[in-house]
VEXDREN-2710 file (C-alpha; in Angstrom, 1 decimal):
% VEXDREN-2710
k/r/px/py/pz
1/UNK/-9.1/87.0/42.3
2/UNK/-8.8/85.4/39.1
3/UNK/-11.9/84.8/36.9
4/UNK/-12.8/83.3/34.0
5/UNK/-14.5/86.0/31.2
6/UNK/-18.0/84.7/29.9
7/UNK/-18.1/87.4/27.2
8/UNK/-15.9/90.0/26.1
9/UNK/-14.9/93.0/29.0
10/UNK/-13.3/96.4/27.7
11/UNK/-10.1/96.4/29.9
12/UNK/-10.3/93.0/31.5
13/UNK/-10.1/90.7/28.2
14/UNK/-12.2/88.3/25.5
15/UNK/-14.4/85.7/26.1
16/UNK/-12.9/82.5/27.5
17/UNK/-9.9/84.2/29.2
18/UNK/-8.7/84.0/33.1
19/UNK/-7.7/86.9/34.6
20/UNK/-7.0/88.2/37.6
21/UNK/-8.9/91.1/38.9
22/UNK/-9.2/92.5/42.1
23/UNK/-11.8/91.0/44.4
24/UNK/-14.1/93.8/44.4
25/UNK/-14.1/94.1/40.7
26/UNK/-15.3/90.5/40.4
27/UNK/-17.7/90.3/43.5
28/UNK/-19.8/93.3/42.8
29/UNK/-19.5/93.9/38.9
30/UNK/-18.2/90.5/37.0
31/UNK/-19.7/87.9/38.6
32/UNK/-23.6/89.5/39.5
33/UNK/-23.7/90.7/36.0
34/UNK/-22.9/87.4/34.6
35/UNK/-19.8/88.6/32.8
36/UNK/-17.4/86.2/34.6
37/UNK/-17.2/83.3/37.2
38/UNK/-15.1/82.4/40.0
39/UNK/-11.9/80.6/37.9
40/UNK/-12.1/77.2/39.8
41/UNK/-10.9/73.6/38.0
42/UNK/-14.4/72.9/37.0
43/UNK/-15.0/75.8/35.0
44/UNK/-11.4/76.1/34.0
45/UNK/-11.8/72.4/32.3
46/UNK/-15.6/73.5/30.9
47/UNK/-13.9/76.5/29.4
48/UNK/-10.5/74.3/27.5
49/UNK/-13.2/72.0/26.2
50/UNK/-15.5/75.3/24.9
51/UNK/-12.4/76.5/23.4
52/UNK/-11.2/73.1/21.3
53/UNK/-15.3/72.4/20.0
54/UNK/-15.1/75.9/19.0
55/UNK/-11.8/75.3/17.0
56/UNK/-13.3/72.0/15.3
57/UNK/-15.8/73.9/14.2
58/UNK/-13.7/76.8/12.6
59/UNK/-11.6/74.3/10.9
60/UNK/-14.3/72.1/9.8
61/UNK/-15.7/75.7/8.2
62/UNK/-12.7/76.3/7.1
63/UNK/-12.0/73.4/5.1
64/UNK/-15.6/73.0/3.6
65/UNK/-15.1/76.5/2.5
66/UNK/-12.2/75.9/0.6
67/UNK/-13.8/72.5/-1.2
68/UNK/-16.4/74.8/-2.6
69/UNK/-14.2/77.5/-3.0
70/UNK/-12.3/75.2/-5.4
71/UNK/-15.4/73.8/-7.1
72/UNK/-17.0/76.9/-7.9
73/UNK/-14.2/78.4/-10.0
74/UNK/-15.1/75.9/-13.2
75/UNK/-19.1/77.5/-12.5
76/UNK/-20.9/79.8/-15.2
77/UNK/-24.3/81.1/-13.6
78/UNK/-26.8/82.1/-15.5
79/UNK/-28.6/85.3/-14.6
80/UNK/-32.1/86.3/-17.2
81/UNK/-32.6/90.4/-17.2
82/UNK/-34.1/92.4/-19.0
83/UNK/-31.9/94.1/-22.3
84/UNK/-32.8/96.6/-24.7
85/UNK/-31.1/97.0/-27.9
86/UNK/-26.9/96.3/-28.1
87/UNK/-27.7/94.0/-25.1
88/UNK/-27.5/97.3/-22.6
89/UNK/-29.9/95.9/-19.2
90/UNK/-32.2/98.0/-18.1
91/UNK/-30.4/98.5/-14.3
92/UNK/-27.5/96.4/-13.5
93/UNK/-27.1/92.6/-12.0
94/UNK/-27.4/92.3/-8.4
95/UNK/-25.4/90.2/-5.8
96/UNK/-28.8/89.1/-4.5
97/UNK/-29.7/87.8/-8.1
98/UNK/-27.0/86.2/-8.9
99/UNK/-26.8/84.4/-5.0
100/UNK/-30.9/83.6/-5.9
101/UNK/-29.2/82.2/-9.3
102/UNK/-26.5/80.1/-7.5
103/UNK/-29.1/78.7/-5.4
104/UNK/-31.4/77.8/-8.2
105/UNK/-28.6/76.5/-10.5
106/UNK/-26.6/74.5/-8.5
107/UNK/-27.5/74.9/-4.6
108/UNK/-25.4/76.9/-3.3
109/UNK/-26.0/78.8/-0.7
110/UNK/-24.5/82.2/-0.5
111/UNK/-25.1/85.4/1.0
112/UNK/-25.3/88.4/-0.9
113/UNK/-23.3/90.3/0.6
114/UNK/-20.6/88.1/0.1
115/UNK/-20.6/88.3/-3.6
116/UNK/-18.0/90.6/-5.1
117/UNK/-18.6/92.3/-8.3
118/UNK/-15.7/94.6/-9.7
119/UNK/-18.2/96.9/-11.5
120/UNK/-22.1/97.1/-11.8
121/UNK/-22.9/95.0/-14.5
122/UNK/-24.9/96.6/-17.1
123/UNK/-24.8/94.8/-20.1
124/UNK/-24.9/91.1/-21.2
125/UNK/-22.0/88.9/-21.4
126/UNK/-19.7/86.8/-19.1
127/UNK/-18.1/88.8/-16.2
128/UNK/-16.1/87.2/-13.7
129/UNK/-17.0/87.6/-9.8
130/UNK/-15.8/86.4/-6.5
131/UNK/-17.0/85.7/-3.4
132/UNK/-15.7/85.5/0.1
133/UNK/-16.2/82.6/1.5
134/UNK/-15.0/81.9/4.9
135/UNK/-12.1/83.7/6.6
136/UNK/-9.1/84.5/3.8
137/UNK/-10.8/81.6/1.4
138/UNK/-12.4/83.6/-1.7
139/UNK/-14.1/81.6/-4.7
140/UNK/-14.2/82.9/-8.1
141/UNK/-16.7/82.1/-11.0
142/UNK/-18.1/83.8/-14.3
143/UNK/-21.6/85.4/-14.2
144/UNK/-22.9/85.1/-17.7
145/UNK/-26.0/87.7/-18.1
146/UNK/-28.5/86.3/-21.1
147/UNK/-31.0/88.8/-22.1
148/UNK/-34.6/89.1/-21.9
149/UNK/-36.4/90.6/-24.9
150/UNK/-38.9/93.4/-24.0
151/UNK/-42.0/92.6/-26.1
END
């Protein structure tokens, strides 16, 4: 019986993909646990359409990715921490402040996680960082770290 996969089945295939299984296989474990449906031309057609609004919206990610990716490489963010003497920071620069700085500075939105730094940055100064963006697009851009003075 051939039947198209709802969501991903360990032996059978991904998401999206028609199959053929044997009929038992789809009548008592696919199809009542909502994992697959009988592969007729309505759902066949439902399915290719799925598929190309799910590609339109991987290549419309994809290419705003890159803009930014490309705009972000002349950025300098400004991060404020606090430094003691010979500009040495009292704990290092995070990815989540300098995604909170990116955000503040010039709206952009990024997730922390997502932010790349070489080595923990411990002391003031301009250090360059990159970020994955989308995919294989990565953005780089400086991270200049102005201190704080204790008082």
């Amino acid at each position: 019986m051939k039947v198209l996969l709802q969501q991903d089945v360990k032996g059978a295939g991904k998401a999206g993909d028609i199959v053929n299984v044997s009929d038992g296989y789809a009548r008592n474990f696919l199809i009542p646990k909502k994992l697959a449906v009988p592969a007729d031309q309505g759902s066949i057609n439902a399915a290719n359409i799925k598929k190309s609004a799910e590609k339109h919206r991987i290549e419309v990610q994809r290419k705003n990715a890159r803009e930014l990716a490309s705009g972000m490489s002349d950025l300098t963010v400004r991060v404020y921490a606090k430094a003691g003497e010979n500009g040495r920071l009292f704990g290092s620069v995070t990815g989540k402040e300098i995604a909170e700085a990116l955000k503040a500075q010039y709206d952009i939105s990024l997730d922390k996680k997502k932010i790349r730094i070489p080595e923990p940055i411990k002391s003031t100064g301009i250090t360059k960082v990159s970020a994955h963006m989308f995919e294989q697009t990565d953005a780089s851009f400086k991270v200049e770290v102005i201190a704080i003075e204790e008082n």
